[in-house]
C-alpha positions as CSV (number, residue, x, y, z in Angstrom):
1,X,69.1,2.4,4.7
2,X,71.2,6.0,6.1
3,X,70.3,7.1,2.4
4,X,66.4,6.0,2.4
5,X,65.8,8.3,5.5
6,X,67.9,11.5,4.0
7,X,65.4,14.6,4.7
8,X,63.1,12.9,6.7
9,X,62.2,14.4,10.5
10,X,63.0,12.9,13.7
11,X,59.4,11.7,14.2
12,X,59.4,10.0,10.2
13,X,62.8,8.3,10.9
14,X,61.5,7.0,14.4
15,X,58.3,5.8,12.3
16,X,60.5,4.5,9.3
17,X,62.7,2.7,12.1
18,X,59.9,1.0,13.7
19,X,58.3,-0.1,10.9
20,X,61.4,-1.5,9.8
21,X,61.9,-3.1,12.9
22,X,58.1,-4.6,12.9
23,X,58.7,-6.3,9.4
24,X,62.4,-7.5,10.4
25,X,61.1,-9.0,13.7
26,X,57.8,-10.3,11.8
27,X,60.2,-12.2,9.4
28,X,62.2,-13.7,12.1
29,X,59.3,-15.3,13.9
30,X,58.1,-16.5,10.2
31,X,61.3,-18.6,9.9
32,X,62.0,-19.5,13.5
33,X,58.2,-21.1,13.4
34,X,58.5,-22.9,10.4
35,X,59.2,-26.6,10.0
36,X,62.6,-26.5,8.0
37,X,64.2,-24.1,10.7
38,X,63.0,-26.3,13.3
39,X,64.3,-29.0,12.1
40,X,67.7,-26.9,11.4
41,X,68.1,-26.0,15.0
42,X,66.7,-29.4,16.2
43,X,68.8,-29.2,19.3
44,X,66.3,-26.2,20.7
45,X,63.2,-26.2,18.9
46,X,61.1,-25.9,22.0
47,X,62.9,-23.0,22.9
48,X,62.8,-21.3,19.6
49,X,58.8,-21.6,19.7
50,X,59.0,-20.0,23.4
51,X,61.0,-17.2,21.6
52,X,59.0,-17.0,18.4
53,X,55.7,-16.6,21.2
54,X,57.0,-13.7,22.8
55,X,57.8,-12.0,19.8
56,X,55.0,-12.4,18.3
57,X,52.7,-11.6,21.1
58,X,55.0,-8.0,22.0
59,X,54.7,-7.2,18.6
60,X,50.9,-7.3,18.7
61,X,50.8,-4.4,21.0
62,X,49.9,-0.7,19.5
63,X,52.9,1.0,21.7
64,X,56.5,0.1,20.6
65,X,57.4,-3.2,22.5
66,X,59.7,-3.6,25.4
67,X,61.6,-6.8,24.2
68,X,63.0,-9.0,26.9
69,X,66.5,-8.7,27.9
70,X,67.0,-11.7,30.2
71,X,66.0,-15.2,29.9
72,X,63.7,-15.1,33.2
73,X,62.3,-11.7,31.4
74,X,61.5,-13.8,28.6
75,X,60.1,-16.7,30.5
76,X,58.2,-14.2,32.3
77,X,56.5,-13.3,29.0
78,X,55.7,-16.8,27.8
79,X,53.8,-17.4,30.8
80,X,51.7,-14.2,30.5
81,X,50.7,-15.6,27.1
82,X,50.1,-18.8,27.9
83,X,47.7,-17.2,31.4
84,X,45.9,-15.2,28.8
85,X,45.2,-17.8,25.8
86,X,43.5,-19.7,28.6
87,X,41.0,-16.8,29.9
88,X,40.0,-16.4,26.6
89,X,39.8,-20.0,25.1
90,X,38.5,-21.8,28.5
91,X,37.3,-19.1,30.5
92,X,35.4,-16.5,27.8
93,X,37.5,-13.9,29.3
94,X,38.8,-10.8,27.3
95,X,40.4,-7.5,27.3
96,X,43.6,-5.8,27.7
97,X,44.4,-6.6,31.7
98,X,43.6,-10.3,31.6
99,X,46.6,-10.9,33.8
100,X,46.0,-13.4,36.5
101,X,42.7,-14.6,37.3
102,X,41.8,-17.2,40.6
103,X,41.6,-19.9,37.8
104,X,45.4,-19.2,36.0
105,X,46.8,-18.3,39.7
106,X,45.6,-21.7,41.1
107,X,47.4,-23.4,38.3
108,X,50.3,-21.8,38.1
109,X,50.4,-22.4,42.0
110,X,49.4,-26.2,41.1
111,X,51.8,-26.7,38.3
112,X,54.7,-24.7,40.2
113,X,54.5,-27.5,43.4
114,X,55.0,-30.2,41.0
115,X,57.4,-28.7,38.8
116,X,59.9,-28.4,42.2
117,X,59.1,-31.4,43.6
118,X,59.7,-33.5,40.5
119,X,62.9,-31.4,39.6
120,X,63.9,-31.7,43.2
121,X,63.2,-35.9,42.6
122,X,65.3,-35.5,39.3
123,X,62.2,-36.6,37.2
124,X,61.3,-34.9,33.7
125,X,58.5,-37.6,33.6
126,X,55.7,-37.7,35.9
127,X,52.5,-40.1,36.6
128,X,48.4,-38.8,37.2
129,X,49.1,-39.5,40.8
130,X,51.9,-37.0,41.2
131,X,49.4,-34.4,39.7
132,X,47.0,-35.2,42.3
133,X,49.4,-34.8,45.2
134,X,49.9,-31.0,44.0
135,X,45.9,-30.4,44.2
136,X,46.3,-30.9,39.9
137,X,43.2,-32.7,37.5
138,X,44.8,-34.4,34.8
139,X,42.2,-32.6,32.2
140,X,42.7,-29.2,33.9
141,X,46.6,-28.9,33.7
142,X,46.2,-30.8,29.8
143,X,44.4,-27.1,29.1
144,X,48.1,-25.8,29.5
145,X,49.2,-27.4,26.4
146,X,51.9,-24.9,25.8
147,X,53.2,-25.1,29.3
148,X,52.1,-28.9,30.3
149,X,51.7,-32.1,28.1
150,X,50.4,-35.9,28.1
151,X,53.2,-37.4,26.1
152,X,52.0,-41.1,26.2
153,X,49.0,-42.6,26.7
154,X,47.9,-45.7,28.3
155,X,48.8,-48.7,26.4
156,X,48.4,-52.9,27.2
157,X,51.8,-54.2,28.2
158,X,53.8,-50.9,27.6
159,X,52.4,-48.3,29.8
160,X,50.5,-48.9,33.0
161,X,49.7,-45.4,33.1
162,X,49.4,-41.8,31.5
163,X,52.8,-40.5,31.3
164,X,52.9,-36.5,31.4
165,X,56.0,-33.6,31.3
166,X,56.6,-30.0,31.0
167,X,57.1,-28.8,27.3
168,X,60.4,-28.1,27.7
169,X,63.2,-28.5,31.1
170,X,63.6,-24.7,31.1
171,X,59.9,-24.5,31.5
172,X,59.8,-26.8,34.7
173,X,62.8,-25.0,36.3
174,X,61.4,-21.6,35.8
175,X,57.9,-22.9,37.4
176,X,59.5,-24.4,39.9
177,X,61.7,-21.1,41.4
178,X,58.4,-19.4,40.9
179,X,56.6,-21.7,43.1
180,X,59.9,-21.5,45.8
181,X,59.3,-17.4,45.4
182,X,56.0,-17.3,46.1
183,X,56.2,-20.1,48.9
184,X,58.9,-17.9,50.9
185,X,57.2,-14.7,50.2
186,X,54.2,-15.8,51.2
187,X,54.3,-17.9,54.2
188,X,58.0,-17.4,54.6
189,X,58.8,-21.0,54.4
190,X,62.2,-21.8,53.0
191,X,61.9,-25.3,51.0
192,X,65.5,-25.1,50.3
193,X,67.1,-25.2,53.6
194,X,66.2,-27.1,56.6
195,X,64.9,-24.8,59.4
196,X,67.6,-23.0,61.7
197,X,70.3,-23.2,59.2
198,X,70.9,-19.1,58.8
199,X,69.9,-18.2,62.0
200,X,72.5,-15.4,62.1
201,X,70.9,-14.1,58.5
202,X,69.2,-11.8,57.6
203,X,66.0,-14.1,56.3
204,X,65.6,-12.9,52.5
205,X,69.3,-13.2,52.2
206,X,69.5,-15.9,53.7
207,X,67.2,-17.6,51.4
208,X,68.8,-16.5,47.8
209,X,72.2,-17.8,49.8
210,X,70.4,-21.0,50.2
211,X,69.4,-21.5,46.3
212,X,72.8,-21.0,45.6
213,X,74.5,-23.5,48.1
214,X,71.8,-25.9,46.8
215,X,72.6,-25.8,43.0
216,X,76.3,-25.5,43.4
217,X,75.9,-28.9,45.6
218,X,73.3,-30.5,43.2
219,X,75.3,-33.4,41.6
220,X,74.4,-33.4,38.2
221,X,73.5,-29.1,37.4
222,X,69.8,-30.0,37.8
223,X,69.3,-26.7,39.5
224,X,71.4,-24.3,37.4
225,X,68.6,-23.0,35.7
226,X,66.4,-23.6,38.5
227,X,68.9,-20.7,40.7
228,X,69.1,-18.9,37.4
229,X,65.2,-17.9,37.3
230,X,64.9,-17.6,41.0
231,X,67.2,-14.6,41.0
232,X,65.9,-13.0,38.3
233,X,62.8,-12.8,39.8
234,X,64.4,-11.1,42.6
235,X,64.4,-8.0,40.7
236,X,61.8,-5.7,41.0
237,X,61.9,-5.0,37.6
238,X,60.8,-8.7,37.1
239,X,58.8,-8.9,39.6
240,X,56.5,-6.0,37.8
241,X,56.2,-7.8,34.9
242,X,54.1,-10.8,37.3
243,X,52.2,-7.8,39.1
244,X,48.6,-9.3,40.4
245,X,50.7,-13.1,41.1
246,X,53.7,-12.1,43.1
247,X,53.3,-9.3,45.7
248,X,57.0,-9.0,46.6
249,X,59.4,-6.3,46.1
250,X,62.5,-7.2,46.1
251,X,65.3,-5.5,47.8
252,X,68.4,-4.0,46.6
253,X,70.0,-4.8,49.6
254,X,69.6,-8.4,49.3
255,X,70.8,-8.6,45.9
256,X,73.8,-6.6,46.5
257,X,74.5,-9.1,49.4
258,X,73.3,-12.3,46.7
259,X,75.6,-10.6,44.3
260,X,78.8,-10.4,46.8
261,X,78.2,-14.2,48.1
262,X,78.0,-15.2,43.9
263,X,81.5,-13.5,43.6
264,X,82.9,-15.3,46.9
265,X,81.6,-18.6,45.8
266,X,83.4,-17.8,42.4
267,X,86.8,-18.1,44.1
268,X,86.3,-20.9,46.4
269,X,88.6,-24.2,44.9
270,X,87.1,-27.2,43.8
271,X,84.5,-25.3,41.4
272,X,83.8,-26.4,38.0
273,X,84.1,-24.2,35.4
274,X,80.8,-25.4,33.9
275,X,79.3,-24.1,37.6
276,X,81.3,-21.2,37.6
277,X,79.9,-20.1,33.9
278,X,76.2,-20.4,35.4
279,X,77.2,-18.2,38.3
280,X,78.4,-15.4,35.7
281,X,75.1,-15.9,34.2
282,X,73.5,-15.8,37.5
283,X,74.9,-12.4,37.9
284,X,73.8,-11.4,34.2
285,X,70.5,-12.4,35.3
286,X,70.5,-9.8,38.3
287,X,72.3,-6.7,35.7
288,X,75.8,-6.7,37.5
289,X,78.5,-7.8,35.0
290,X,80.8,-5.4,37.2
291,X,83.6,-8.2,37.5
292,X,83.3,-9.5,33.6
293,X,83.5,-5.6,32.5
294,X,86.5,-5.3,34.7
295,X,88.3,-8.0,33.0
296,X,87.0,-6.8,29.4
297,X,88.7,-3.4,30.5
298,X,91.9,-5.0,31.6
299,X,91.9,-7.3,28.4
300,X,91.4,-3.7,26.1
301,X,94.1,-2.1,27.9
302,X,96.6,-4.7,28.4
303,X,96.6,-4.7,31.8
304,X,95.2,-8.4,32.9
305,X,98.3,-10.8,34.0
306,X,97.0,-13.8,33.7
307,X,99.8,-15.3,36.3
308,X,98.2,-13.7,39.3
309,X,94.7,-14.5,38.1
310,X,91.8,-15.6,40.5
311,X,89.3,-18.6,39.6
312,X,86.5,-16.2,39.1
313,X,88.3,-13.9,36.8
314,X,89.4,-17.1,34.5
315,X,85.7,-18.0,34.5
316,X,84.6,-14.1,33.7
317,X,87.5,-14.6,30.5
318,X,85.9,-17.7,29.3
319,X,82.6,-16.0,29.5
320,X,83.8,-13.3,27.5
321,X,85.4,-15.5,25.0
322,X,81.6,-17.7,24.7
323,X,80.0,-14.6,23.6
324,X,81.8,-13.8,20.7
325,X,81.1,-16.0,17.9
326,X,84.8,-15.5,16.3
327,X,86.5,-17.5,18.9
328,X,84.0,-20.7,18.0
329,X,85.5,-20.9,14.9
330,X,89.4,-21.0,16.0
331,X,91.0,-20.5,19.5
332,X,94.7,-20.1,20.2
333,X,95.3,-21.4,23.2
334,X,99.1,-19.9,23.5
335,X,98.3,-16.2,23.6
336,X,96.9,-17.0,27.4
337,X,99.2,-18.3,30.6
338,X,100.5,-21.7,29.3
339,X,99.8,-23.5,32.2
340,X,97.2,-26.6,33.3
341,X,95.6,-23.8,35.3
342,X,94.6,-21.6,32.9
343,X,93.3,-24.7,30.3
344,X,91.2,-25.8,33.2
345,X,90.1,-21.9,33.5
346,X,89.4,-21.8,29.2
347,X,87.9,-25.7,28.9
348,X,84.6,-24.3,27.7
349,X,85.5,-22.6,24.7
350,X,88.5,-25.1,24.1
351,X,85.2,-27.6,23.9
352,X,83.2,-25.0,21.9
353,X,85.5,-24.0,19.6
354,X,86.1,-25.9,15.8
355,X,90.1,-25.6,16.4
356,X,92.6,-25.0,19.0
357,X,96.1,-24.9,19.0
């Protein structure tokens, strides 16, 4: 490719590039969206067409595309797409700022209600009469389809009624800390915390402190996602991308304090791993990987005694060890602290990898 560009100017290599990049990105989506690669990755294949969506759609746009770096960025997309197929298809409503009109704000309202209640209730499944407790028609929220779904229907002597879900779990759990944004932000109603539990907090952070308490106490991880999405929408940044349905600005002191109560939670005892990898990609979620860059630095240089190691920096080196794709392959346990402490601290990738020793 260095040797195709040879004598071109800046503004033909930047062309040249971006082409490139269009046809690349064009070929991806081609094979996430077809059948066979579906069935390849059968595990996700939901989340590969919420991928392929994105793409596609960012890649339609006449300026070079700002792709999604986060999963709540990405999320964030999807849902844009979705609120615009629907002006157009249901509503005869076109042009380039679509965004949110009072129809696609109502439901997103609608469907965000019942996405946290249900998730709150541990149900993936829901009946018509949970719809009409959120304010929802059954035929209105069907118009969703690549959001919402009817996934039986009535039948004698199997199914009393019409069964319905969200296309995918992630899909509920980001509706659902949408719907817990706008609900504090809005009337300043905490659903997550009974009332006069933070008196001595500051309100906002009291809230984001809340979310996390809640999903570190949930029994089964119901809510990781859930607290995963909420605090990405707590940056402004994210926030943007929803302008016209969420009116709040975050602030950068709350994070920072949301940031610092992630990190204290990180070396309280008695934490899973598996909750103290969500709460590294918590962080992720809200741009600081300060600690897991401190630890990559210490790794680089030799500097990180893994004797005198905290809970949340094993957790940040088990994170750092998921995201390379060599270490799935084999994993030698014995060139960390040979001790039950620091197994308990690597269990994820001694479980993700094909061999240890």
């Amino acid at each position: 490719m260095v040797t195709e560009v040879r004598g071109f100017t800046d503004s033909q290599k930047e062309e040249y590039f971006t082409k490139r990049f269009r046809e690349q990105a064009t070929a991806i989506i081609s094979h996430i969206k077809s059948i066979r690669s579906l069935h390849i990755m059968s595990r996700i294949p939901v989340f590969c067409w919420i991928l392929s969506t994105v793409l596609q759609k960012l890649l339609e746009q006449t300026e070079e595309p700002e792709l999604p770096h986060t999963l709540t960025q990405m999320f964030i997309h999807f849902l844009v797409v979705q609120a615009n197929v629907q002006n157009i298809k249901y509503h005869q409503r076109s042009g380039a700022d679509l965004h949110w009109t009072p129809e696609t704000r109502e439901m997103v309202k609608s469907l965000g209600k019942l996405a946290f209640e249900q998730l709150q209730k541990g149900n993936l499944i829901f009946y018509e009469c949970d719809l009409s407790e959120c304010g929802l028609d059954a035929a209105a929220a069907s118009v969703y389809s690549g959001v919402f779904a009817q996934v039986f229907r009535e039948e004698s002597g199997l199914y009393q009624d019409k069964v319905y879900c969200f296309i995918h779990l992630s899909v509920q759990e980001f509706l659902a800390a949408l719907h817990i944004h706008q609900s504090f932000f809005s009337s300043g109603e905490n659903l997550l915390e009974p009332p006069h539990s933070c008196e001595s907090l500051d309100p906002e952070a009291a809230f984001y402190r809340s979310a996390v308490n809640q999903a570190l106490q949930s029994p089964n991880g119901h809510l990781d996602w859930f607290l995963l999405f909420l605090l990405g929408l707590s940056l402004p940044t994210n926030q943007k991308l929803l302008q016209g349905l969420l009116t709040h600005t975050g602030s950068d002191w709350t994070n920072q304090e949301t940031v610092k109560y992630i990190k204290q939670k990180l070396n309280e005892k008695g934490l899973s791993v598996e909750r103290s990898l969500n709460l590294l990609h918590c962080l992720n979620e809200m741009n600081d990987l300060s600690l897991v860059k401190e630890i990559q630095k210490n790794m680089r240089g030799g500097r990180l005694s893994f004797r005198s190691m905290s809970p949340a920096e094993w957790s940040a080196v088990s994170f750092l060890l998921l995201s390379s794709g060599s270490v799935l392959e084999e994993f030698d346990l014995r060139k960390y602290e040979a001790s039950e402490r620091a197994l308990l601290g690597l269990l994820p990738v001694v479980r993700a990898c094909t061999k240890a020793f």
